[in-house]
MARZA-977306 format. One record per residue (C-alpha): residue number from 1; residue in one letter; z negated, y, x. Coordinates in steps of 0.05 Angstrom, whole numbers, plus 5000, padded with zeros to 4 digits. Layout:
<atoms>
<atom><num>NUM</num><residuo>A</residuo><pz>Z</pz><py>Y</py><px>X</px></atom>
...
</atoms>
This chain:
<atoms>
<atom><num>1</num><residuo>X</residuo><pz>3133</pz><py>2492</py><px>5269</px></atom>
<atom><num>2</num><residuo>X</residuo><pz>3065</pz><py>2483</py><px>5245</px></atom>
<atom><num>3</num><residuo>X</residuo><pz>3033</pz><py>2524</py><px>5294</px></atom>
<atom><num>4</num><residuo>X</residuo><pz>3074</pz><py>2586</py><px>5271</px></atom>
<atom><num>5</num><residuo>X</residuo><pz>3055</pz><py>2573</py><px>5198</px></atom>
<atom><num>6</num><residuo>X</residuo><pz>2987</pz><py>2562</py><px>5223</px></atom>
<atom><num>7</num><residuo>X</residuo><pz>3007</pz><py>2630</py><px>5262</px></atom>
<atom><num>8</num><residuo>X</residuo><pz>3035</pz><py>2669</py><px>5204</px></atom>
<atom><num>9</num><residuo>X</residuo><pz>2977</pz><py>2647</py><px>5159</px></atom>
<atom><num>10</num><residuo>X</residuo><pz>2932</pz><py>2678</py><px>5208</px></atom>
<atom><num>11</num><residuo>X</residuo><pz>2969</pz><py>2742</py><px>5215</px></atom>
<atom><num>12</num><residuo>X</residuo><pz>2967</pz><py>2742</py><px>5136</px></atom>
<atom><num>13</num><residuo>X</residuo><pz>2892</pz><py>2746</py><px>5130</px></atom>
<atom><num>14</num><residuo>X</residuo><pz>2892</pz><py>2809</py><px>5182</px></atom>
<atom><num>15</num><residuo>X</residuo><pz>2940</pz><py>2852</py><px>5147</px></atom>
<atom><num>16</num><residuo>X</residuo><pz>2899</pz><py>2879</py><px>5104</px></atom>
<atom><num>17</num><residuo>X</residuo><pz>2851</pz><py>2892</py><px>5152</px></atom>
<atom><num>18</num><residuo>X</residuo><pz>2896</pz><py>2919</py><px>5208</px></atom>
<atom><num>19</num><residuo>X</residuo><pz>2890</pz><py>2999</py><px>5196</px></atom>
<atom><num>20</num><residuo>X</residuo><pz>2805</pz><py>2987</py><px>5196</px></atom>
<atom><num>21</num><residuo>X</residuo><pz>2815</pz><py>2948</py><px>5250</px></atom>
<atom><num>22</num><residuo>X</residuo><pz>2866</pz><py>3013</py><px>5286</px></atom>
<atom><num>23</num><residuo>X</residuo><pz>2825</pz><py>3062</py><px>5271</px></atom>
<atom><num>24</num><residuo>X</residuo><pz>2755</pz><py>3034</py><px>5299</px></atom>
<atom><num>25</num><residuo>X</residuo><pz>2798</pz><py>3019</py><px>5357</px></atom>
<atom><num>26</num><residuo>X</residuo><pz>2821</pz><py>3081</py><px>5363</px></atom>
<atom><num>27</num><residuo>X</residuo><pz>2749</pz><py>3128</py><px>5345</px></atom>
<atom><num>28</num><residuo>X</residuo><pz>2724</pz><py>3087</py><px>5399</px></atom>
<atom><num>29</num><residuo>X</residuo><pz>2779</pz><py>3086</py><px>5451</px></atom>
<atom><num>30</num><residuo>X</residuo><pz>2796</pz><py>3165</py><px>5440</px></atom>
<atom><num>31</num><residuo>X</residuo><pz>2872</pz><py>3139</py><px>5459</px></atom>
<atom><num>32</num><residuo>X</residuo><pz>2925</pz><py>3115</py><px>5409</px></atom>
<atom><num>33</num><residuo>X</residuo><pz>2950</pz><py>3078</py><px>5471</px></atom>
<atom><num>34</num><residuo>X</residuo><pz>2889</pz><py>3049</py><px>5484</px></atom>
<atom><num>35</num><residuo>X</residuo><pz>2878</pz><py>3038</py><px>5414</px></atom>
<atom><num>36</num><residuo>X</residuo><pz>2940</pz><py>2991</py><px>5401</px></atom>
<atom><num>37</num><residuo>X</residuo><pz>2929</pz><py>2953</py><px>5473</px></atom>
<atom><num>38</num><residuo>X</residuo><pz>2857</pz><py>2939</py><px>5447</px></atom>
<atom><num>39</num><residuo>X</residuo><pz>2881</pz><py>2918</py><px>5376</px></atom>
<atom><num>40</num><residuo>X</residuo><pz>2935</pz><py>2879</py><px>5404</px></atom>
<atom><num>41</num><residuo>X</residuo><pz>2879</pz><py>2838</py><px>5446</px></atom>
<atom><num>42</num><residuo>X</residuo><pz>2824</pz><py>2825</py><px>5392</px></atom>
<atom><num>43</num><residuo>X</residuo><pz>2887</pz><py>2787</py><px>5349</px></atom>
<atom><num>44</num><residuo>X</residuo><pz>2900</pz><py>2741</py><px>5412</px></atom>
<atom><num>45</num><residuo>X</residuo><pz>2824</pz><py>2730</py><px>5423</px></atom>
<atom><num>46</num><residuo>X</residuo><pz>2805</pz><py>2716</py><px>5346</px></atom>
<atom><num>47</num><residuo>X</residuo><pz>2873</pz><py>2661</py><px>5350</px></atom>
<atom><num>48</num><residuo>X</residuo><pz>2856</pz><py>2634</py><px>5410</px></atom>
<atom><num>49</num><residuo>X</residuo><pz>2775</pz><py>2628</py><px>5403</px></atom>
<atom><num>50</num><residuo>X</residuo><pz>2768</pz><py>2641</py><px>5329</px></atom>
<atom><num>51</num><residuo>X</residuo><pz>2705</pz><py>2694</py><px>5304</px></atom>
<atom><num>52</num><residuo>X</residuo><pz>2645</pz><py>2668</py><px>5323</px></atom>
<atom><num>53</num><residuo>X</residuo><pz>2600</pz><py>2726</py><px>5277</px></atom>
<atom><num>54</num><residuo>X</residuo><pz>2598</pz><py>2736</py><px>5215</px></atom>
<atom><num>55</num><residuo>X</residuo><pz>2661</pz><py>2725</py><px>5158</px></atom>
<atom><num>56</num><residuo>X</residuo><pz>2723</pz><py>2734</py><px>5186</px></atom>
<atom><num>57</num><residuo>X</residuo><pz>2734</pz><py>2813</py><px>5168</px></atom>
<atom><num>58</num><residuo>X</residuo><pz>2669</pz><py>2822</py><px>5195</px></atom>
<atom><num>59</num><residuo>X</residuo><pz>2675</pz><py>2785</py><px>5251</px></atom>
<atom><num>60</num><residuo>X</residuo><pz>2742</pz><py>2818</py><px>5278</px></atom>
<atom><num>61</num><residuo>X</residuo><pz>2708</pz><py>2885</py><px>5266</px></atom>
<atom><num>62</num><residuo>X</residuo><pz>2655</pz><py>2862</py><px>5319</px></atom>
<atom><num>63</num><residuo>X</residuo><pz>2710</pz><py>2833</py><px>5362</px></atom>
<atom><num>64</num><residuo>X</residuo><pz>2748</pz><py>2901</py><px>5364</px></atom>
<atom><num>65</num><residuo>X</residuo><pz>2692</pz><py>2941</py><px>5373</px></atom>
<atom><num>66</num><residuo>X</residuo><pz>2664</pz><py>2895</py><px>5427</px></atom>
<atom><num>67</num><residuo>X</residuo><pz>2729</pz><py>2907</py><px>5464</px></atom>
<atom><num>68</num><residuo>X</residuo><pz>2742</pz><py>2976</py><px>5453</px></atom>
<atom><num>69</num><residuo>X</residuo><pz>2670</pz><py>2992</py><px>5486</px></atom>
<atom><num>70</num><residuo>X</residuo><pz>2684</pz><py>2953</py><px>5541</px></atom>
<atom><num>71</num><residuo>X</residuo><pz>2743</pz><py>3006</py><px>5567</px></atom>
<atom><num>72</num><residuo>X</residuo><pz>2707</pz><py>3065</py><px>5535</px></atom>
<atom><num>73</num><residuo>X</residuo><pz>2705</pz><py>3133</py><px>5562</px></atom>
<atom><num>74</num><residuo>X</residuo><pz>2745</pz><py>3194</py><px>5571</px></atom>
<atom><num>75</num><residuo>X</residuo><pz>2816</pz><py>3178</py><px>5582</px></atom>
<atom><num>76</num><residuo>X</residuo><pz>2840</pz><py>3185</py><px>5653</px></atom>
<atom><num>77</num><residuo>X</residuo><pz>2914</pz><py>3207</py><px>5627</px></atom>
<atom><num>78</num><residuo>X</residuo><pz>2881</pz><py>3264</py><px>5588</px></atom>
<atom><num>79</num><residuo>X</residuo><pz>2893</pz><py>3235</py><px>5514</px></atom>
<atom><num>80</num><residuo>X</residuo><pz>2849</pz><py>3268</py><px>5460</px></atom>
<atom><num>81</num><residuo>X</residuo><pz>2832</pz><py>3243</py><px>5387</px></atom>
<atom><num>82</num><residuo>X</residuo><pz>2862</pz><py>3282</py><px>5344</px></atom>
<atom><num>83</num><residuo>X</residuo><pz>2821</pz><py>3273</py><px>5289</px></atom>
<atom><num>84</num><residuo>X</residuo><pz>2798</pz><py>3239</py><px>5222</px></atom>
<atom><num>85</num><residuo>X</residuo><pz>2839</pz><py>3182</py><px>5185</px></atom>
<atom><num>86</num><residuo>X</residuo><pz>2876</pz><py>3228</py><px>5129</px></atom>
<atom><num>87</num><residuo>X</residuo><pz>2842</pz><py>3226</py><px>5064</px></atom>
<atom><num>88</num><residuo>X</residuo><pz>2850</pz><py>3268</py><px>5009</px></atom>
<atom><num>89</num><residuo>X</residuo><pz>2763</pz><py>3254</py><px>4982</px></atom>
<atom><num>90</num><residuo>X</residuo><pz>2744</pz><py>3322</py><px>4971</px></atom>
<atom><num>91</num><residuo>X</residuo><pz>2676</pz><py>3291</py><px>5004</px></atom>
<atom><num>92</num><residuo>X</residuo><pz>2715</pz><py>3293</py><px>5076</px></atom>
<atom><num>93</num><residuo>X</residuo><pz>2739</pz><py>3368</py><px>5069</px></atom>
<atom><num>94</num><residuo>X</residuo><pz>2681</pz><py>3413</py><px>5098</px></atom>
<atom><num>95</num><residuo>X</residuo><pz>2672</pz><py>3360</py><px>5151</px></atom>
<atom><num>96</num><residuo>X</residuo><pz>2759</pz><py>3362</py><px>5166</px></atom>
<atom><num>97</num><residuo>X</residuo><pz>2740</pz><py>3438</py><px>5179</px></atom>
<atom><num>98</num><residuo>X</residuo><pz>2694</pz><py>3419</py><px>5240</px></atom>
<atom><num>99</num><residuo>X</residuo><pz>2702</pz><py>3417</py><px>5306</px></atom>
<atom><num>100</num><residuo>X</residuo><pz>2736</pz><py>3351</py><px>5328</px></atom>
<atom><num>101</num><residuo>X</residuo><pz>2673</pz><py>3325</py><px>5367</px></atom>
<atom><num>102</num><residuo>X</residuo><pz>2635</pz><py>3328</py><px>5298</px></atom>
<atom><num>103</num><residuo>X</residuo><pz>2685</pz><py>3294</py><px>5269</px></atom>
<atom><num>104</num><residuo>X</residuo><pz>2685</pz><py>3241</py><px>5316</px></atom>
<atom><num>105</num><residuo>X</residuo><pz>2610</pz><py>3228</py><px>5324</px></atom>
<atom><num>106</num><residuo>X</residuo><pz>2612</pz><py>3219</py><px>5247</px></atom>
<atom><num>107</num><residuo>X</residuo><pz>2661</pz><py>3171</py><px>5245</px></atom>
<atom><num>108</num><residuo>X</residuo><pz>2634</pz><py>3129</py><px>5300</px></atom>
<atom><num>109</num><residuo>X</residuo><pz>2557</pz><py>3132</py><px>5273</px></atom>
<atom><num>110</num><residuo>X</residuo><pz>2592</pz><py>3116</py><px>5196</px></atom>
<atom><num>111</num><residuo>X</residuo><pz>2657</pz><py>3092</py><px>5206</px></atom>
<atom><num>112</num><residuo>X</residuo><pz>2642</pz><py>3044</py><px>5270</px></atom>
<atom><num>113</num><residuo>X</residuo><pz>2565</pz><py>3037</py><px>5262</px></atom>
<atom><num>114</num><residuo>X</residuo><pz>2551</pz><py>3069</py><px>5332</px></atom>
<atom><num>115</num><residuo>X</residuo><pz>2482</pz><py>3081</py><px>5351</px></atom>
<atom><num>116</num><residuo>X</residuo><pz>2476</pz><py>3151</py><px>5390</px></atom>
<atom><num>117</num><residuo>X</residuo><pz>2471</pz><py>3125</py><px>5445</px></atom>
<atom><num>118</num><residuo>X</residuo><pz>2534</pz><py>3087</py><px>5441</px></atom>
<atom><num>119</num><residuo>X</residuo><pz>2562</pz><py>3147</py><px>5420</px></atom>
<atom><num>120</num><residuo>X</residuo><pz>2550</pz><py>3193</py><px>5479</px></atom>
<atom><num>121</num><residuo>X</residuo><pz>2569</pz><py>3132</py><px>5526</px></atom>
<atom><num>122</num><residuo>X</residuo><pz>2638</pz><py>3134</py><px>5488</px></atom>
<atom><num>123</num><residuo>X</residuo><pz>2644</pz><py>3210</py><px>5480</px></atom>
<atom><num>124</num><residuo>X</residuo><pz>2626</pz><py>3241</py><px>5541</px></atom>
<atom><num>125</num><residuo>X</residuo><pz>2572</pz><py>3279</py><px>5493</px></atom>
<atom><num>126</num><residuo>X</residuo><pz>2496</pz><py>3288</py><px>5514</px></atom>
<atom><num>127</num><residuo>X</residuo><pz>2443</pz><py>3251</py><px>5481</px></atom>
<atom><num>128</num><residuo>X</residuo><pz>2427</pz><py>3317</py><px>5455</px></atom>
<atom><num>129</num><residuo>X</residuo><pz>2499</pz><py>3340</py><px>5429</px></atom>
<atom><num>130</num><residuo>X</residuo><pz>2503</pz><py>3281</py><px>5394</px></atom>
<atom><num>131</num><residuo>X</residuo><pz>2442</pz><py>3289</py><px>5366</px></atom>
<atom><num>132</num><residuo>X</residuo><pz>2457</pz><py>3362</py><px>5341</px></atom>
<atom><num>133</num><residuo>X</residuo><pz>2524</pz><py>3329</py><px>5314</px></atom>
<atom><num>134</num><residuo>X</residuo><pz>2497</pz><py>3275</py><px>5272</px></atom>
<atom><num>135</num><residuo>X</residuo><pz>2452</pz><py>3325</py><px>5241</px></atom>
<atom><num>136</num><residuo>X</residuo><pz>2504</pz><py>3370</py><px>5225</px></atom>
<atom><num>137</num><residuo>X</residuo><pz>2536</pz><py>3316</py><px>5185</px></atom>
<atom><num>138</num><residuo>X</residuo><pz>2475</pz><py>3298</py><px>5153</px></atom>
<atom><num>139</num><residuo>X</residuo><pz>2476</pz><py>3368</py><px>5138</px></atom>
<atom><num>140</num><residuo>X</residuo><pz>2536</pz><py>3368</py><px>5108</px></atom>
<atom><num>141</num><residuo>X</residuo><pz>2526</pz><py>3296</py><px>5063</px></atom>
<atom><num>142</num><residuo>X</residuo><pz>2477</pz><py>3328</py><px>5026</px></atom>
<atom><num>143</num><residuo>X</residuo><pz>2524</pz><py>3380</py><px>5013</px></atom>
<atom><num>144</num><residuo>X</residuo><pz>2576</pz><py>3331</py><px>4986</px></atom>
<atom><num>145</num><residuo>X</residuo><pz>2523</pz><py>3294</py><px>4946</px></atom>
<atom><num>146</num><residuo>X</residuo><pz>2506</pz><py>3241</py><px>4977</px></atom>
<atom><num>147</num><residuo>X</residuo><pz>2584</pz><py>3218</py><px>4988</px></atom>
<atom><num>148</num><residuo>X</residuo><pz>2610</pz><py>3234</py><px>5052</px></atom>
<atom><num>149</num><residuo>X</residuo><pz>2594</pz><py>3174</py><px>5086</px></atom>
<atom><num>150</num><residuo>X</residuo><pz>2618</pz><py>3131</py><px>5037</px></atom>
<atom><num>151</num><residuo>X</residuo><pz>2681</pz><py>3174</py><px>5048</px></atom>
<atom><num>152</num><residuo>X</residuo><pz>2679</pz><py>3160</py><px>5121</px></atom>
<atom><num>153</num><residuo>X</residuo><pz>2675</pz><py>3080</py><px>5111</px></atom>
<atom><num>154</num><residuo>X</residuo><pz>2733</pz><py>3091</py><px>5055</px></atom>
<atom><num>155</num><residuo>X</residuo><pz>2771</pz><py>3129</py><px>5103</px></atom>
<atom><num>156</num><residuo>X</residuo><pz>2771</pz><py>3082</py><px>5165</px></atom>
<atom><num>157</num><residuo>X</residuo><pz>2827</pz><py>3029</py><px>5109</px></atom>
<atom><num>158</num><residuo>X</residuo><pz>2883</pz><py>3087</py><px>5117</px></atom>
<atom><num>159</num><residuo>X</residuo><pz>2935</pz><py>3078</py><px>5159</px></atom>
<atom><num>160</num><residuo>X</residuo><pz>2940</pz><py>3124</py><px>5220</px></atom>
<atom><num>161</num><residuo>X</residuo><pz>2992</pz><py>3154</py><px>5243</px></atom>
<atom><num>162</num><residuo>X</residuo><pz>2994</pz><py>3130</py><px>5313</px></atom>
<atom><num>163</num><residuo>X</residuo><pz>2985</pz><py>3054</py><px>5283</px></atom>
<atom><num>164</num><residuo>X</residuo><pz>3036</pz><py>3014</py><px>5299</px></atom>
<atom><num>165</num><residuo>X</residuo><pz>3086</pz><py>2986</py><px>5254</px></atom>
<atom><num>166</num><residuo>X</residuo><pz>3055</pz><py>2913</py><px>5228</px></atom>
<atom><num>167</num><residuo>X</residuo><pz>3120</pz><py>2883</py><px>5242</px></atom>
<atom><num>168</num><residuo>X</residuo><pz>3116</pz><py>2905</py><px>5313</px></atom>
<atom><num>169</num><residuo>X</residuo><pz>3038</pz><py>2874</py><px>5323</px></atom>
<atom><num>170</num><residuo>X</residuo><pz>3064</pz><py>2807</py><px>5294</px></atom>
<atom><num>171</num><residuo>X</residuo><pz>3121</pz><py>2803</py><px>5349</px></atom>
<atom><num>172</num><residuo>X</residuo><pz>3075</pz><py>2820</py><px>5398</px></atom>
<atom><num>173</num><residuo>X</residuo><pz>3022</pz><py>2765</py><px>5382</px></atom>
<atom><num>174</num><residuo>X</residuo><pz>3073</pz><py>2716</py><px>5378</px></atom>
<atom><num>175</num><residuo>X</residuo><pz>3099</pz><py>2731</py><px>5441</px></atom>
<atom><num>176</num><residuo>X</residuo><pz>3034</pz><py>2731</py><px>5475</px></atom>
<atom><num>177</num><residuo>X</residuo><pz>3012</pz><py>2657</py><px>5432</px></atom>
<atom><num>178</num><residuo>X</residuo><pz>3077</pz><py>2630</py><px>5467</px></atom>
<atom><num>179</num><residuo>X</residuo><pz>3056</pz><py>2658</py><px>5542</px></atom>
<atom><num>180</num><residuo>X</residuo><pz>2985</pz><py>2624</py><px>5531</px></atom>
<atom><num>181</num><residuo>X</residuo><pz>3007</pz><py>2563</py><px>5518</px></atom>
<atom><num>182</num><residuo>X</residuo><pz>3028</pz><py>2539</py><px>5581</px></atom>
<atom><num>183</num><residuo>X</residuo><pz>2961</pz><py>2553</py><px>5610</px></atom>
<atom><num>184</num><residuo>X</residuo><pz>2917</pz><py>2521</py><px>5562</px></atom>
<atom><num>185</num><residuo>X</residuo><pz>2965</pz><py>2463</py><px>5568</px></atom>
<atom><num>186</num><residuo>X</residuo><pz>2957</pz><py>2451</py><px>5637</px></atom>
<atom><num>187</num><residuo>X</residuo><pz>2879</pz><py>2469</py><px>5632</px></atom>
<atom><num>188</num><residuo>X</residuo><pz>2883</pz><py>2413</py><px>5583</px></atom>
<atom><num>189</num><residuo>X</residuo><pz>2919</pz><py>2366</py><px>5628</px></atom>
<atom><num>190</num><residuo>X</residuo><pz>2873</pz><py>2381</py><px>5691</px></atom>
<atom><num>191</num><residuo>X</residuo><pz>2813</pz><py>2366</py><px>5654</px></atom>
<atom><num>192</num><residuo>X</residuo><pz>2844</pz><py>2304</py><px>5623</px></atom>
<atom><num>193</num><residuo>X</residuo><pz>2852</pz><py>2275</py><px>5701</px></atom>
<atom><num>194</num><residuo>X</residuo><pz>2776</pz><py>2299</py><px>5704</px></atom>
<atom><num>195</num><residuo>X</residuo><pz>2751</pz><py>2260</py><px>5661</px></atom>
<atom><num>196</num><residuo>X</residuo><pz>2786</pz><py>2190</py><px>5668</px></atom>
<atom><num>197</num><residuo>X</residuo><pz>2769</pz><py>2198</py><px>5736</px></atom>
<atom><num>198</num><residuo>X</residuo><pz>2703</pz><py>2211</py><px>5714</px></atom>
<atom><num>199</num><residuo>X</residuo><pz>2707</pz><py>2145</py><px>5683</px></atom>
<atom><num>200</num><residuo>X</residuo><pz>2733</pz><py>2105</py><px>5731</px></atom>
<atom><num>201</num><residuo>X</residuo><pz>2676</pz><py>2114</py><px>5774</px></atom>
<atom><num>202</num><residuo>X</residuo><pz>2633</pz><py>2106</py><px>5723</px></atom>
<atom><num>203</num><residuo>X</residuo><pz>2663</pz><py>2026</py><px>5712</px></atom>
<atom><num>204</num><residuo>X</residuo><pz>2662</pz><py>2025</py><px>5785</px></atom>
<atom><num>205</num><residuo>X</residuo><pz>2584</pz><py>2033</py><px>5791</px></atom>
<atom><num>206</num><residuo>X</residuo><pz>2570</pz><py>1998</py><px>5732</px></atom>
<atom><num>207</num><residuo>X</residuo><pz>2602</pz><py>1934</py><px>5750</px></atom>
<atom><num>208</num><residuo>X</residuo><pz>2575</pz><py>1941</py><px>5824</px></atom>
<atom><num>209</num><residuo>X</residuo><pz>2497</pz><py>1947</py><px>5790</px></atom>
<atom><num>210</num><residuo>X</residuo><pz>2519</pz><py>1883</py><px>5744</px></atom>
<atom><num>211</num><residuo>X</residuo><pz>2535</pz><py>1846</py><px>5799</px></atom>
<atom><num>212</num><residuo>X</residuo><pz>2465</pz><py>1860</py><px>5836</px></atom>
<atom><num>213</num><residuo>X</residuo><pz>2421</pz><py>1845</py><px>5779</px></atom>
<atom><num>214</num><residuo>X</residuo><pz>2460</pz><py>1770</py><px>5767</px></atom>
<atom><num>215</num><residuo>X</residuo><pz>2453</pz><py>1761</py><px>5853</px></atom>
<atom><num>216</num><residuo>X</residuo><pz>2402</pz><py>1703</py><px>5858</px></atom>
<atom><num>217</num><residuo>X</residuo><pz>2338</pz><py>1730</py><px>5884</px></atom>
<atom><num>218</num><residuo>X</residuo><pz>2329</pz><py>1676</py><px>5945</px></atom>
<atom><num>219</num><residuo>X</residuo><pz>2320</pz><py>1740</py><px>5999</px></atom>
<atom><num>220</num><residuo>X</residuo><pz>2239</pz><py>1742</py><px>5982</px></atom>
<atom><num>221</num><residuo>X</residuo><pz>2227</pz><py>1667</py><px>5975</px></atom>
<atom><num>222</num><residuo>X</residuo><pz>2197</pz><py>1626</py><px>6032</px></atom>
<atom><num>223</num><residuo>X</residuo><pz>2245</pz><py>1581</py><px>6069</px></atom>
<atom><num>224</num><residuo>X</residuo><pz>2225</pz><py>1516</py><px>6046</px></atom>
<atom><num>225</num><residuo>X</residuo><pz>2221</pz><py>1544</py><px>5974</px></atom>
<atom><num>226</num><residuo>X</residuo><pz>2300</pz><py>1569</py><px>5985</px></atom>
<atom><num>227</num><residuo>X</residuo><pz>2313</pz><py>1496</py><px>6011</px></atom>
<atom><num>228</num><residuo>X</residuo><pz>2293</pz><py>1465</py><px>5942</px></atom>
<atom><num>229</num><residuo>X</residuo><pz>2327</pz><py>1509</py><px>5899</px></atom>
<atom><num>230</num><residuo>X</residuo><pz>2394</pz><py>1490</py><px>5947</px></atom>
<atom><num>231</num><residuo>X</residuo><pz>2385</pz><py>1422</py><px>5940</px></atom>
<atom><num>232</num><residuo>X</residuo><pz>2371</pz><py>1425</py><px>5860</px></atom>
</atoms>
């Protein structure tokens, strides 16, 4: 009972987080289906091994990004983003009228805080058509006054469409808490039997080397000397 609560508090501080968390997921992956599979991981990794970077919304932004960019690339089943988080900022509306590519390396370099290079590694893009990309959307901040990547960052807290239902992530976790259990008990167990017999061996040796330094030292005394100390 009081790992659920302890389960349910956890879930608690994410859901405010979770359509950030989706959609960086989901720039990076290029897959809804990816996407959720990725999400779905980072909330088992931060319960099981907590966020080691950071504050905690910080941290599981790392964490999801970390994993997303480990399966990056185009998708072998063909999927294609489909575009920015809907916003209605009237910053985001010359760059909704570019071509999806644009959009994309904008969100990733201002929504995800990709470095160009990350963002031809996830894209498929040159070096040099991401370059031309990010310029375009420089291009096109100054024409918004200075706000579109604020709008960007905004953006990435909307729900998506292809996020799944919150409901449907909690299940999930839960179910995947209960399945790692067993493991980490008997990982638990195994090292347990490790250690205490770790320390039997350690008694063992000790009393052996207690038991040598109290021997009398007679072996390195001449015999007559050994005589005398018998007959004392």
């Amino acid at each position: 009972m009081q790992n659920q609560d302890q389960l349910r508090d956890y879930f608690s501080r994410l859901s405010g987080m979770l359509p950030e968390l989706y959609n960086i997921a989901y720039a990076i992956c290029g897959s809804a289906e990816q996407a959720e599979y990725v999400l779905e991981s980072a909330l088992l990794e931060g319960w099981l091994h907590g966020v080691r970077r950071g504050g905690f919304r910080e941290g599981m932004k790392g964490l999801v990004t970390r994993l997303a960019m480990q399966g990056a690339g185009p998708d072998p089943d063909g999927a294609v983003w489909e575009g920015l988080p809907h916003s209605d900022n009237p910053a985001l509306e010359e760059l909704n009228a570019e071509p999806l590519p644009i959009q994309r390396a904008a969100l990733l370099r201002h929504g995800c805080e990709l470095d160009p290079r990350e963002i031809a590694r996830v894209t498929g893009m040159s070096r040099a058509e991401v370059g031309d990309a990010l310029s375009r959307v420089k291009y096109l901040e100054g024409r918004a006054d200075g706000q579109l990547y604020r709008a960007l960052r905004k953006a990435m807290s909307h729900q998506s469409p292809g996020m799944p239902p919150v409901e449907s992530l909690y299940r999930t976790l839960r179910a995947e808490v209960m399945e790692a259990k067993p493991s980490r008990h008997v990982f638990s167990k195994a090292l347990g039997g490790v250690l205490a017999a770790a320390l039997v061996l350690l008694a063992a040796a000790v009393f052996w080397l207690t038991a040598v330094l109290i021997q009398p030292e007679t072996a390195d005394l001449p015999q007559g000397e050994a005589v005398l100390q018998t007959v004392e």
